[in-house]
C-alpha positions as CSV (number, residue, x, y, z in Angstrom):
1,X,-63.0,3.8,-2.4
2,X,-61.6,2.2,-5.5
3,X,-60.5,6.0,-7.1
4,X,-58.8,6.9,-3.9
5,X,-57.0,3.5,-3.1
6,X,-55.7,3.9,-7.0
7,X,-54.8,7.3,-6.1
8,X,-52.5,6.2,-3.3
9,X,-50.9,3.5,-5.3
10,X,-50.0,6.7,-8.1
11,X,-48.8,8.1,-5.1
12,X,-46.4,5.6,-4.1
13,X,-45.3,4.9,-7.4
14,X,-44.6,8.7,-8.4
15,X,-42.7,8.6,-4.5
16,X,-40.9,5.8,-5.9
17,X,-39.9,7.2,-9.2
18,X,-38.7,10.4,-7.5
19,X,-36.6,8.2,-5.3
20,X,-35.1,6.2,-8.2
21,X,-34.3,9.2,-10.3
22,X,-32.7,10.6,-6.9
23,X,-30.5,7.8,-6.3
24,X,-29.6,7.5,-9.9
25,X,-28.1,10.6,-10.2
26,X,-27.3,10.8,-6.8
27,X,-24.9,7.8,-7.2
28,X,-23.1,9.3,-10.2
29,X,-23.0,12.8,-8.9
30,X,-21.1,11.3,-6.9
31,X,-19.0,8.9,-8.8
32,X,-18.4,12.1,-10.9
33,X,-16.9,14.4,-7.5
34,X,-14.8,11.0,-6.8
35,X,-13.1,11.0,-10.5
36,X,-12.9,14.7,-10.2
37,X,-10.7,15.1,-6.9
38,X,-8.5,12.3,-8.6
39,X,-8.4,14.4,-11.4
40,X,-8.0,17.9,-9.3
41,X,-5.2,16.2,-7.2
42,X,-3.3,14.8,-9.7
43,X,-3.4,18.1,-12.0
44,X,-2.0,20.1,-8.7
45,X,0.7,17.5,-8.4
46,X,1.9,18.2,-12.3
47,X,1.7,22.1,-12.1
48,X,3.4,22.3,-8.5
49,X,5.9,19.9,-9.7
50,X,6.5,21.1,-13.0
51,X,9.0,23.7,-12.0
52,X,11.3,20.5,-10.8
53,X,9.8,18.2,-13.7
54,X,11.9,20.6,-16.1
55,X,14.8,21.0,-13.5
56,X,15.4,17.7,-13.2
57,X,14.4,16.0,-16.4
58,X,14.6,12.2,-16.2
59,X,17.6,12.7,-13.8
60,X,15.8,12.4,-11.1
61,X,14.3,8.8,-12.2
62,X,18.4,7.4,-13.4
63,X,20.4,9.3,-10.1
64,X,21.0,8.1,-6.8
65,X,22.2,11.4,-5.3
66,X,19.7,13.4,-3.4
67,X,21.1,17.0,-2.2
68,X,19.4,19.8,-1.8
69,X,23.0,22.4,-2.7
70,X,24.4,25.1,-1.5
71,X,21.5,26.4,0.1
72,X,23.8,29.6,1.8
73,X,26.4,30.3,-1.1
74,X,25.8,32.5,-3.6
75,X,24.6,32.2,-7.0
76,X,22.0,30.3,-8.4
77,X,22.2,27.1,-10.8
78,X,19.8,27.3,-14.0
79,X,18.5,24.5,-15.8
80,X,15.0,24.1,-17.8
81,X,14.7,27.3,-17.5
82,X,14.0,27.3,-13.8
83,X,16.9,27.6,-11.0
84,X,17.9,26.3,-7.7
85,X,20.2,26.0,-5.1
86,X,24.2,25.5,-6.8
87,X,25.1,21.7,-6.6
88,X,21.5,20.8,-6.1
89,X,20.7,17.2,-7.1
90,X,17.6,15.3,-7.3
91,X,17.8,11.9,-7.7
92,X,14.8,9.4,-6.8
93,X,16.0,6.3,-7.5
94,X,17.2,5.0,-4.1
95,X,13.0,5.9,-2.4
96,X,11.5,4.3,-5.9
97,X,13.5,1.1,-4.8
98,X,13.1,1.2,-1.3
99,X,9.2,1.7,-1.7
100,X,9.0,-1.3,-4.2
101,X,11.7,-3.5,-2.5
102,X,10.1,-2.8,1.0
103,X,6.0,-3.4,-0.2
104,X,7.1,-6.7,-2.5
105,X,9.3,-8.4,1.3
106,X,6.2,-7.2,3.3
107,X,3.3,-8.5,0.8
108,X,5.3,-11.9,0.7
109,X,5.3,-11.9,4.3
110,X,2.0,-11.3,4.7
111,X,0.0,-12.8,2.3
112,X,0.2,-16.6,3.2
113,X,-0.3,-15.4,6.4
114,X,-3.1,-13.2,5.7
115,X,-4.7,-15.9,3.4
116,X,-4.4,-18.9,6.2
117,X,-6.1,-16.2,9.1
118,X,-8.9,-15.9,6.6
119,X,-9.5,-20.0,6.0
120,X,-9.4,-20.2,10.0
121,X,-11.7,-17.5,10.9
122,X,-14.1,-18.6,8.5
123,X,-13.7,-22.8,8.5
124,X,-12.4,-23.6,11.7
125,X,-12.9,-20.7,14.6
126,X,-15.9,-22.3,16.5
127,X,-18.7,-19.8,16.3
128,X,-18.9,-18.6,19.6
129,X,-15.2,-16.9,19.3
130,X,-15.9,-15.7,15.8
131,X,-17.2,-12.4,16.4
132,X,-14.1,-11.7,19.1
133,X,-11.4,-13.1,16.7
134,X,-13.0,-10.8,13.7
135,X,-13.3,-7.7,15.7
136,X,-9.4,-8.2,16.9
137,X,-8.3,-8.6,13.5
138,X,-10.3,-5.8,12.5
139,X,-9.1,-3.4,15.4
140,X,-5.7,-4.0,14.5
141,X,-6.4,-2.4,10.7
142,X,-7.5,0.8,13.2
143,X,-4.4,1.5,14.8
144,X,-2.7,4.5,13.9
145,X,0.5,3.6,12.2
146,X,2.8,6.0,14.8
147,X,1.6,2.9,17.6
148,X,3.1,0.3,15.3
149,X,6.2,2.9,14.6
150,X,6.8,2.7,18.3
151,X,6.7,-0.5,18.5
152,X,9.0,-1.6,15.8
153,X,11.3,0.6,17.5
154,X,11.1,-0.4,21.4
155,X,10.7,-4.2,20.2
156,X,11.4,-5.4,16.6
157,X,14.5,-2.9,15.9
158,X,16.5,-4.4,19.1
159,X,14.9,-7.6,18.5
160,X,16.6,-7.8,14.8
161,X,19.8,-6.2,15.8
162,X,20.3,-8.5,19.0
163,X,19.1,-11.5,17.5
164,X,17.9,-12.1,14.2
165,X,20.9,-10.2,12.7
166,X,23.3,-12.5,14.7
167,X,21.8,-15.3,13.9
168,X,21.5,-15.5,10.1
169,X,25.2,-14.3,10.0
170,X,26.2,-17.0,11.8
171,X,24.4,-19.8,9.7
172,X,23.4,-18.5,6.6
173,X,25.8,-15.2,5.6
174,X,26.9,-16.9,2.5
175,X,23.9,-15.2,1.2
176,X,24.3,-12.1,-0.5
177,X,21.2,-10.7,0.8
178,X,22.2,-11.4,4.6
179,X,25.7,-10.3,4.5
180,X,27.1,-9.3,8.0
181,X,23.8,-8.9,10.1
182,X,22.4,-6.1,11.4
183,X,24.5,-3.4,13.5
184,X,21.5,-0.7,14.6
185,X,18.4,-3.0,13.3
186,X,17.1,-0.4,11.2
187,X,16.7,-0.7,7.4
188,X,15.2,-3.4,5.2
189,X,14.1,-6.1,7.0
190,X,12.6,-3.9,10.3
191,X,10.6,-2.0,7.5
192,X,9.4,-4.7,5.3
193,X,7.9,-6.7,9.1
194,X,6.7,-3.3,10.2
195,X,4.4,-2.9,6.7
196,X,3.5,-6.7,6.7
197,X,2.0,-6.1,10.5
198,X,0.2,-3.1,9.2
199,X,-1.2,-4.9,6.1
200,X,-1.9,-8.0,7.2
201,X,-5.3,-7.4,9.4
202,X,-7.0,-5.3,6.4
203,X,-5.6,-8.2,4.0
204,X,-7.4,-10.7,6.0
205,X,-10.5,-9.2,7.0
206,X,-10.9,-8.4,3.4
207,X,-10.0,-11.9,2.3
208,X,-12.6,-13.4,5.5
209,X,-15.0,-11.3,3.2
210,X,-14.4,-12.6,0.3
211,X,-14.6,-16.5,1.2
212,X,-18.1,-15.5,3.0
213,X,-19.5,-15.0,-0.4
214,X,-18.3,-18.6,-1.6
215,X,-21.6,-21.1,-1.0
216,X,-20.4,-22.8,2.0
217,X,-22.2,-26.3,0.6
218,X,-19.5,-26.8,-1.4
219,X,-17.0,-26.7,0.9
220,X,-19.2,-29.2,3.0
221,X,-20.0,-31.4,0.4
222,X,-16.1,-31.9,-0.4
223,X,-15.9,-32.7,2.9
224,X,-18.4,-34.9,3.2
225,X,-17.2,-36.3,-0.1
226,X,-14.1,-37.5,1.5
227,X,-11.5,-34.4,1.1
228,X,-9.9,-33.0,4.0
229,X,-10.3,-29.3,5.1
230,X,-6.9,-28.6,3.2
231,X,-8.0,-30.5,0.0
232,X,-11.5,-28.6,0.1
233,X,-9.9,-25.0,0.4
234,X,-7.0,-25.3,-1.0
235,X,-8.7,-27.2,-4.6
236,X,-12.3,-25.5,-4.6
237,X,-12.6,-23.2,-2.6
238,X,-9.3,-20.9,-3.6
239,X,-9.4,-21.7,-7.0
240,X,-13.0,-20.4,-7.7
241,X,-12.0,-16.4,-5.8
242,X,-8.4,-16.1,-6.8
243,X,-9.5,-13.0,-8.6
244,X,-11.2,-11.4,-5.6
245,X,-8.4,-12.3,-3.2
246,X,-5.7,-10.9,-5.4
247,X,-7.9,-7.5,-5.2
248,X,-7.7,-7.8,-1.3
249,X,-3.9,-8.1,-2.0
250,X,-3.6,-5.2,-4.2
251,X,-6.3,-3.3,-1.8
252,X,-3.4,-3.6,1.5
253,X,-0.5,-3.0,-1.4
254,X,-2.0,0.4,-1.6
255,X,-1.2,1.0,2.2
256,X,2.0,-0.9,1.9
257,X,3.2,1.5,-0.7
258,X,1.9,4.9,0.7
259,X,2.8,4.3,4.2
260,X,5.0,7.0,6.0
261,X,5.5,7.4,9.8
262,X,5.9,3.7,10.9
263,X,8.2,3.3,8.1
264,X,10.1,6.7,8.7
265,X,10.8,5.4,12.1
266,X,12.5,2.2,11.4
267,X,13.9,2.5,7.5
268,X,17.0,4.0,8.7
269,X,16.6,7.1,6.2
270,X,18.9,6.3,3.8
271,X,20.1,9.0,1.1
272,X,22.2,8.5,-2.2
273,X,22.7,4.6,-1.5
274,X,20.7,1.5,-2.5
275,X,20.3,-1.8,-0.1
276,X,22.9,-3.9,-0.5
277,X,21.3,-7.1,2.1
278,X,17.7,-7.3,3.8
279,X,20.1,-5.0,7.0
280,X,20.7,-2.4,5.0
281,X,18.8,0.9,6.0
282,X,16.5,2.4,3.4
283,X,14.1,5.1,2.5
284,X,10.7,5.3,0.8
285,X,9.3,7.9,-1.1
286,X,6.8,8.6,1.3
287,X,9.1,9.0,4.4
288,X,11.4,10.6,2.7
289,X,9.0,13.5,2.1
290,X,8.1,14.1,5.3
291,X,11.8,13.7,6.5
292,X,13.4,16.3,3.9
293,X,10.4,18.4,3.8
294,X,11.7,20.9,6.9
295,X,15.0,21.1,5.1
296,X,13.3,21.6,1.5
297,X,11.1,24.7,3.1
298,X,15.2,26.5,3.7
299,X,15.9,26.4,0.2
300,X,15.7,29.8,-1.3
301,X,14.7,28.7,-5.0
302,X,11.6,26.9,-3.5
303,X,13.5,23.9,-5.9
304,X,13.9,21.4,-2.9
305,X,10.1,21.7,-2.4
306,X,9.1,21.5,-5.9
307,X,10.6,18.2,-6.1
308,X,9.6,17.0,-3.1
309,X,6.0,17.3,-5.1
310,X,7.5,15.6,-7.9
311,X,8.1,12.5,-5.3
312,X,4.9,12.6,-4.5
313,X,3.4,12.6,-8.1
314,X,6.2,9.6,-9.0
315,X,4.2,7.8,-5.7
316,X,1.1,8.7,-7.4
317,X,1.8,7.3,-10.8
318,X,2.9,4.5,-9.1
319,X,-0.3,3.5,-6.7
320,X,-2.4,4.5,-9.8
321,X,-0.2,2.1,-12.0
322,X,-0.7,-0.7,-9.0
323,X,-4.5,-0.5,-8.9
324,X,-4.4,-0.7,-13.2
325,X,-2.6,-3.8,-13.3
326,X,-4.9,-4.9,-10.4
327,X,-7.8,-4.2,-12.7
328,X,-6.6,-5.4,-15.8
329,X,-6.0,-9.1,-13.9
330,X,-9.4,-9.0,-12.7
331,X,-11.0,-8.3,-16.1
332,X,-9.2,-11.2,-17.4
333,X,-10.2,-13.6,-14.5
334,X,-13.6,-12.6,-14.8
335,X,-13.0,-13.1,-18.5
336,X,-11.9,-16.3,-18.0
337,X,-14.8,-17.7,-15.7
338,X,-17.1,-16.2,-18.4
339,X,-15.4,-18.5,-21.2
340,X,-15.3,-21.5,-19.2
């Protein structure tokens, strides 16, 4: 009895090895196939692009001017030893600042009130209306972005034209930033409430997460200590996850950055003009793609289109640059709480 119960115990334990050994590599096969498509996507954007990396030069990183040329003259225009359409000009700068302008308005919108959703769904929502407040928030990260595009233009673009334009002109247009109000209600300000809508939910969830992981005794015991609910959160509870809620930040920046249709609807598709007040219509690199992209397929050269692709590696460079910094703050928080 003693052989065969030692027998089933090398049983289980080779079971268990196999099982190990299986997730081991399991987990960085597929770690490896993540890093690879990074790898695979971003090598497709270079050699797609490359054609309009060495027709444009840095041009297209100092210019304003976005035209696609003469698409039905004749003659071609050479430069870096590739050609396109005479007159053509391609010129990013106006969608690089309407993408980084429009993400930095919306995340300053939406993070206090991302941050303050959290604290209340996890401190003060009575318990019986937690798991119906949670699932709303977390319904509204689900909804496809064309839902919130229609709404910002059936009720925030009239809203903003009929009301919020003529109202900061009226008291507050010595501001630059303001200047006249808004005539159509499209540009800036529609797009930067549109994106802070769309982040806020995954922003809050994540940041509900996050302050489910801090021991709850501590918040208690400042309480019971004497500190209000502010005092509590706002000196020991926040303080002790900065790092992790500054990675849900960057984690809804990400969308912020790389969202197209619901901003496409209410930026005002601006070309070859930067925003001169928060009324101002604007583009973004990402709904400027899918805008010009039926224009770019006309273009003879196949130019238009390869610089298109260059848009969308400069968008690339630029969420993979966000999510750096965001990791290079984290290390040195963590570094920090190590140290102290």
């Amino acid at each position: 009895m003693a052989t065969v119960a030692l027998s089933g115990a090398e049983k289980r334990r080779s079971r268990v090895a196999v099982l190990d050994i299986g997730l081991r590599y399991g987990t960085t096969a597929m770690a490896l196939v993540t890093a690879t498509i990074v790898f695979l996507i971003a090598t497709f954007l270079i050699v797609y692009s490359w054609p309009a990396i060495a027709f444009n030069g840095f041009g297209i990183l100092t210019h304003l001017e976005w035209n696609l040329g003469n698409q039905y003259g004749t003659g071609v225009e050479h430069r870096g030893g590739f050609t396109g359409s005479p007159g053509a000009s391609f010129g990013a700068v106006v969608f690089i600042a309407g993408t980084i302008i429009s993400s930095a308005f919306a995340m300053a919108i939406a993070t206090p009130l991302a941050i303050l959703v959290a604290i209340a769904m996890h401190y003060q929502v009575p318990r019986r209306l937690k798991t119906p407040v949670n699932t709303l928030v977390e319904l509204m990260a689900g909804v496809p972005s064309v839902v919130y595009g229609l709404w910002g233009i059936g009720v925030l673009v009239p809203w903003i034209s009929s009301s919020v334009g003529p109202f900061l002109a009226a008291h507050i247009s010595w501001l630059s930033i303001i200047g006249s109000g808004s005539a159509s209600g499209n540009g800036l300000l529609a797009t930067s409430f549109i994106l802070s809508v769309m982040v806020f939910p995954i922003m809050a969830a994540t940041m509900r997460d996050v302050l489910s992981t801090f021991p709850k005794i501590v918040f208690e015991g400042a309480i019971g200590l004497g500190a209000t609910p502010w005092q509590a959160v706002t000196t020991m509870v926040l303080p002790a996850i900065r790092t992790q809620m500054f990675a849900a930040a960057m984690l809804a920046l990400g969308r912020a950055i790389g969202e197209t249709m619901a901003v496409l609807m209410v930026c005002g598709s601006a070309l070859n003009q930067l925003p001169q007040n928060v009324f101002a219509p604007i583009n973004t690199i990402a709904a400027v793609i899918v805008s010009q992209l039926d224009s770019a397929l006309t273009d003879p050269t196949g130019m238009a289109e390869r610089s298109l692709s260059e848009l969308a590696l400069i968008l690339f460079a630029i969420t993979l640059s966000v999510n750096l910094i965001a990791r290079v703050i984290m290390r040195g928080g963590d570094r920090v709480k190590r140290t102290a």
